[in-house]
C-alpha positions in Angstrom: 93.5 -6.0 2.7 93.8 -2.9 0.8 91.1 -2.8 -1.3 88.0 -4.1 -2.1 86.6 -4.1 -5.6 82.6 -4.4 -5.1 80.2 -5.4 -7.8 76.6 -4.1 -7.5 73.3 -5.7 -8.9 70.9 -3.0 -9.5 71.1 0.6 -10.0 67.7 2.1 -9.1 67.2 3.6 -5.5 68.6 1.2 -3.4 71.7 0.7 -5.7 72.5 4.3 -6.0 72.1 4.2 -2.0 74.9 1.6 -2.1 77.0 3.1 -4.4 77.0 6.2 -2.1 77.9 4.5 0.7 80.5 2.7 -0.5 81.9 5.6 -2.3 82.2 7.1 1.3 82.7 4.6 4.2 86.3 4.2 3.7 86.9 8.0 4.5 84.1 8.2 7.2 85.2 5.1 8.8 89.0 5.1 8.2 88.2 1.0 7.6 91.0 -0.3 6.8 89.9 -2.4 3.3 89.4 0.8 1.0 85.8 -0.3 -1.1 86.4 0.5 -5.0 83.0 1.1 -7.0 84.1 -1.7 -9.7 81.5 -2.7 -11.7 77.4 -2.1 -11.7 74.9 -4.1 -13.4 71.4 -2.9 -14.1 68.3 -4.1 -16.1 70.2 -4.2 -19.2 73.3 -2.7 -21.0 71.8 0.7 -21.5 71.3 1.0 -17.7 74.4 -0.5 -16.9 76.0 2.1 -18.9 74.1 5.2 -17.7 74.4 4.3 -13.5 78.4 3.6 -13.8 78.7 6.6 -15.2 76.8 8.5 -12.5 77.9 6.8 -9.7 81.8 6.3 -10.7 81.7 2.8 -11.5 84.8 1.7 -13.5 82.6 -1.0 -15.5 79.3 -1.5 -16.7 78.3 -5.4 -17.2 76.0 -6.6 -19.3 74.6 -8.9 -16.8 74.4 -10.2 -13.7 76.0 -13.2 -14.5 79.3 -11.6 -15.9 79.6 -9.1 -12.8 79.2 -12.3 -10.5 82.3 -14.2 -12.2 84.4 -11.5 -12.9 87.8 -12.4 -11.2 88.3 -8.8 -10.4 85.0 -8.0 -8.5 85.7 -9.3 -4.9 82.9 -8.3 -2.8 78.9 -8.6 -4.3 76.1 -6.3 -3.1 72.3 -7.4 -4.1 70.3 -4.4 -4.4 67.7 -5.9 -7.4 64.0 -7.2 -6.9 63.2 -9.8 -4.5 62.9 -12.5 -6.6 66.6 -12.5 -8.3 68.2 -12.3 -4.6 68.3 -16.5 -4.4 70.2 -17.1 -7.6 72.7 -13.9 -7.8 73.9 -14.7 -3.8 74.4 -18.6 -4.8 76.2 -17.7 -8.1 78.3 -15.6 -5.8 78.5 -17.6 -2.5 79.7 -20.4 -4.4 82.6 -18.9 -6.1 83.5 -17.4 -2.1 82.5 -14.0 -2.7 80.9 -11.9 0.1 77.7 -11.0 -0.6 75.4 -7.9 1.3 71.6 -8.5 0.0 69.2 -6.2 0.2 65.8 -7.3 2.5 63.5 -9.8 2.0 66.8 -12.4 1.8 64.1 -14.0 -1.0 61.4 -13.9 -2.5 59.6 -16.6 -0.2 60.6 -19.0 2.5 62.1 -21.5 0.5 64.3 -18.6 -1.1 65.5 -17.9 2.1 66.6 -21.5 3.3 68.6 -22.0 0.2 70.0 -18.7 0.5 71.3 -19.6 4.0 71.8 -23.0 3.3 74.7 -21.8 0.6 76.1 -19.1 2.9 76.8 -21.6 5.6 78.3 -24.3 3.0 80.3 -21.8 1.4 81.7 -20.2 4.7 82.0 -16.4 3.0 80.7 -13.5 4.9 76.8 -12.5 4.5 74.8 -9.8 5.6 71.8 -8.6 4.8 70.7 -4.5 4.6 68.2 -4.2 7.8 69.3 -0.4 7.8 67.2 1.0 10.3 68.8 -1.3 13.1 71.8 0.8 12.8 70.3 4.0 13.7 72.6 5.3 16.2 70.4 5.9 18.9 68.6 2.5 17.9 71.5 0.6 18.5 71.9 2.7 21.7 68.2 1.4 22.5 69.2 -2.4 22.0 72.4 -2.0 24.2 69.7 -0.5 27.2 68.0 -3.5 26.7 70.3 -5.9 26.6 71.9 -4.4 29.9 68.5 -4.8 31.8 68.4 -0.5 32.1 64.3 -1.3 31.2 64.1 -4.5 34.3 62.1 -7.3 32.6 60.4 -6.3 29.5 56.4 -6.8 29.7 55.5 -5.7 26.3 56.7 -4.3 22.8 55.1 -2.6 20.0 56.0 -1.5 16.5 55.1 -0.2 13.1 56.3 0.4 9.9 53.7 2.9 8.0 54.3 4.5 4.8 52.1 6.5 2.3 53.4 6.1 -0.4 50.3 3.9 -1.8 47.7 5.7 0.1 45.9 6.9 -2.9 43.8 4.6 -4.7 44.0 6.8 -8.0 48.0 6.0 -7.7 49.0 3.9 -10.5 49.7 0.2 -10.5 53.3 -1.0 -10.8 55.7 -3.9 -9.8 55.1 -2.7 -6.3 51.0 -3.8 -6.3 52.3 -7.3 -8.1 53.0 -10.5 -6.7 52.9 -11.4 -2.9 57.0 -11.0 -2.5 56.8 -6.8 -3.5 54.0 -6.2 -1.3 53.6 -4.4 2.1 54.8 -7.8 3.7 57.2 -8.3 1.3 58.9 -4.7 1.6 57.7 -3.0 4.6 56.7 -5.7 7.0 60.7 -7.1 7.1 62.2 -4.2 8.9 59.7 -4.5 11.7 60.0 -8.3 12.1 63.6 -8.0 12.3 63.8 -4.9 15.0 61.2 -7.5 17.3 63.5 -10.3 17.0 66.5 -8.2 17.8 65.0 -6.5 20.7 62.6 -9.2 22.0 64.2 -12.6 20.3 62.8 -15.3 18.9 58.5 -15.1 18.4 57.2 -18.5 18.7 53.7 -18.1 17.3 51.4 -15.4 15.4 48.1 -14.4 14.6 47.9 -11.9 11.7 45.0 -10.1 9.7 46.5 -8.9 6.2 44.6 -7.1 4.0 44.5 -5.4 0.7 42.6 -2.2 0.5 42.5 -1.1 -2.8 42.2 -4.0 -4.7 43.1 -2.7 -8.1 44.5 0.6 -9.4 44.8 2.4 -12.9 46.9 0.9 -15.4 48.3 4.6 -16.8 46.3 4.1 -19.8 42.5 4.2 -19.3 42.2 0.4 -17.4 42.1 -0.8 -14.4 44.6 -3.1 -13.1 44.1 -5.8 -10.3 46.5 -5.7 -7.0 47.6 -8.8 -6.4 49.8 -8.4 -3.1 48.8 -6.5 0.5 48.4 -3.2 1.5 48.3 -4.1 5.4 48.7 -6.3 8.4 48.4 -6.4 12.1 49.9 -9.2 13.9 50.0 -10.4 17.7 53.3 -12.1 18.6 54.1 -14.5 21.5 57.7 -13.9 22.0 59.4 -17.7 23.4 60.1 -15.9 26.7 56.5 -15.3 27.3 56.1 -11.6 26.8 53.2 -10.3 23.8 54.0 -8.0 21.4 51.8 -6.4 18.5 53.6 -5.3 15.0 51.9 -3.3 12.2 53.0 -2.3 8.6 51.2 -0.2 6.0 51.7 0.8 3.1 48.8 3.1 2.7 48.7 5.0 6.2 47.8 8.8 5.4 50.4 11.1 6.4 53.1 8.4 7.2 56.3 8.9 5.4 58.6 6.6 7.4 57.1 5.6 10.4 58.9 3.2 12.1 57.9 3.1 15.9 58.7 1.2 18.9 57.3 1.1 22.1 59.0 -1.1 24.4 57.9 -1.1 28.5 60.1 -3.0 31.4 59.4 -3.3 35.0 61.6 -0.4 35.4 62.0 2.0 33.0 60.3 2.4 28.9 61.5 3.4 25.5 59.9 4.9 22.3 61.2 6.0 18.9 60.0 7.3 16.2 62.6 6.5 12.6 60.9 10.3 11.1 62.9 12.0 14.2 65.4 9.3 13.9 68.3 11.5 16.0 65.8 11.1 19.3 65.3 8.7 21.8 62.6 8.9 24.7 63.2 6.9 27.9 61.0 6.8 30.9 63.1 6.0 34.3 60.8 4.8 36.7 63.2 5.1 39.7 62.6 8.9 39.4 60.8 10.7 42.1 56.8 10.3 41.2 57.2 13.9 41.0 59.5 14.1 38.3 58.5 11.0 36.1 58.0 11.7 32.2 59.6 10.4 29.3 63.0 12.5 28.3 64.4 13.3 25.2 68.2 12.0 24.1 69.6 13.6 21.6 71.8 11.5 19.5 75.2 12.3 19.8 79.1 11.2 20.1 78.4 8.4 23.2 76.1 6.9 20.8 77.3 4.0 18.5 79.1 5.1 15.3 77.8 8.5 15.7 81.0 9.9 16.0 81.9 9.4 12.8 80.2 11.8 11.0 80.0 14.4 13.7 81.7 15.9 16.9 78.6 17.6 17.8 75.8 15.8 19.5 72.3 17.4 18.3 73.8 17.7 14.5 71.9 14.1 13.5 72.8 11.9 11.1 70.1 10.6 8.4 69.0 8.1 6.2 72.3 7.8 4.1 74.3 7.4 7.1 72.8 4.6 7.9 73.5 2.5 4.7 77.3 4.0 5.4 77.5 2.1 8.9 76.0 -0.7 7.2 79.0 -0.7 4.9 81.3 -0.2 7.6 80.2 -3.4 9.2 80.5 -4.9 6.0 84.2 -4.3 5.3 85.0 -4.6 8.5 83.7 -8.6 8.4 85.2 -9.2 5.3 88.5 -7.9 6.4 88.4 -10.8 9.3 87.5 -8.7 12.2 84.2 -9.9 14.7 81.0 -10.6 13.1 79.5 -7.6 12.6 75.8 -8.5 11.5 72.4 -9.4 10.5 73.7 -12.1 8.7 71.1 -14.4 6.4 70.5 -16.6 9.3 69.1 -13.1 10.6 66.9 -13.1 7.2 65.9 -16.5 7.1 64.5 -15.9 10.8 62.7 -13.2 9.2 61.0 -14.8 6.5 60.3 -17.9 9.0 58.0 -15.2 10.5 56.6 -13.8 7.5 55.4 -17.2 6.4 53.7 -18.2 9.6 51.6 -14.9 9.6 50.7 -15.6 6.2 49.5 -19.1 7.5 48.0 -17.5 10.4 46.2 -15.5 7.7 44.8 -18.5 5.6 44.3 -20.7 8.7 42.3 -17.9 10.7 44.4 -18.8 13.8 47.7 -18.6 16.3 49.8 -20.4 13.9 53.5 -21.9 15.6 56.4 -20.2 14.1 
């Protein structure tokens, strides 16, 4: 395969992040499938219009539909709210399309299990954007793991804080409405997924969500109500018997991307810290009791995909970078080589979890998985 023609749905944030990537990965990553920026679709025509123009797009559609069918657009990405993921990826799955979704896969459980349902009957390849699980020294974290560097792993915690609602004078806005754009909508989904790749499958939860500030100004003299979460804390039985705690906030004072880990084996520990996302701290508990502390690694060529952006360890790479490996992975599926994952089954075992600890929740109790 040559080239790719790829057809983006949205424009904002994440589809500018997307349309940056793509832009890039086929120089960064010499893949062999070249990724064309083909057509862009955004709210409406006007938007459409303005975000090929800024990001190189050689067509602006009018609407989703039309960039879904069009013969020439090979390769889909969903980067559009929560709730148009389900019937953009079946439009496309069912035509044979590859399809990358942004997180949640849907806007609810049920979302999710169609979404996956379609991906398996249609055979295509599917992904689905858990960007911070490609960190390199993240993925150099899941290979120590994996390899049984930590002995048998006793416990794991993580968070995912961010700020950016920490004010209650901050206005209200699609973010504060409807349970699918709150904190366990957008924030809790990155977490959920780095426990089930380190840790596997959880079997049960017990979770305490909450919303703080309960409504917020409207931008014109009102009040507004919130009807979504600002935070949870949930315990996590892991089916291999180890407990694990996970938190998400969206209005933790001072966080600006705070997702942490903490995981501790029988014979060595790691932490990390996604706002110094170029470290890695490892504890080796076969050192002499004289010399035992945590140690920095500095992310660098030995580290997975790292090498592609820089010869020099200690230079970093950043958030961009990410989505760019995440591409990479992408093409490299589509163009038949090994499955390079989180695929939607990966979502849909997301959102399995998401839904329990919403039960939990409701129920006031450790609710099966």
């Amino acid at each position: 395969m040559a080239t790719l023609n790829i057809g983006i749905v949205g424009g904002g944030y994440m589809g500018k992040a997307h349309a940056s990537a793509f832009a890039s990965v086929g120089t960064v990553f010499e893949t062999r499938a070249k990724p064309i920026l083909h057509s862009v679709c955004g709210s409406n025509p006007a938007s459409s219009k303005r975000y090929a123009q800024a990001y190189g797009f050689a067509k602006a559609a009018t609407n989703w539909q039309s960039l879904v069918d069009d013969p020439q657009v090979q390769a889909i990405i969903i980067a559009s709210p929560q709730e148009t993921h389900r019937p953009i990826a079946e439009a496309a799955l069912a035509l044979g399309k590859p399809v990358l979704c942004e997180k949640p896969l849907g806007a609810s459980l049920a979302d999710a299990q169609a979404m996956t349902l379609a991906a398996n009957s249609s055979g295509a390849v599917n992904m689905i954007g858990f960007n911070y699980m490609k960190t390199p020294v993240t993925q150099h974290a899941l290979a120590m793991v994996k390899s049984g560097a930590l002995g048998e792993i006793v416990s794991f915690r993580a968070c995912h804080t961010e700020d950016f609602l920490a004010g209650p004078t901050t206005p209200g806005s699609w973010r504060t409405n409807g349970p699918a754009n709150g904190n366990m909508g957008d924030l809790a989904p990155h977490i959920v997924n780095h426990a089930l790749q380190f840790m596997g499958p959880i079997r049960e939860v017990m979770a305490d969500i909450s919303t703080v500030h309960t409504e917020r100004p409207d931008g014109a003299g009102g009040m507004v109500p919130v009807t979504n979460d600002d935070q949870a804390t949930l315990l996590c039985h892991f089916e291999h018997g180890v407990c694990g705690t996970l938190h998400c906030s969206r209005i933790a004072t001072g966080k600006k991307m705070g997702i942490e880990y903490e995981i501790a084996g029988t014979e060595g520990a790691l932490r990390f810290d996604q706002e110094d996302q170029n470290a890695l701290w490892y504890y080796d508990a076969s050192n002499a009791a004289s010399e035992r502390g945590f140690r920095r690694i500095l992310a660098g060529p030995e580290h997975p995909d790292y090498v592609n952006f820089c010869l020099g360890p200690g230079h970093g790479t950043g958030y961009l970078d990410q989505i760019i490996i995440q591409a990479a992975a992408f093409l490299r599926a589509v163009d038949g080589e090994a499955d390079q994952g989180p695929d939607f089954a990966a979502g849909l075992a997301v959102s399995k979890v998401i839904d329990a600890a919403w039960r939990s929740h409701e129920a006031r109790e450790w609710v099966a998985v």
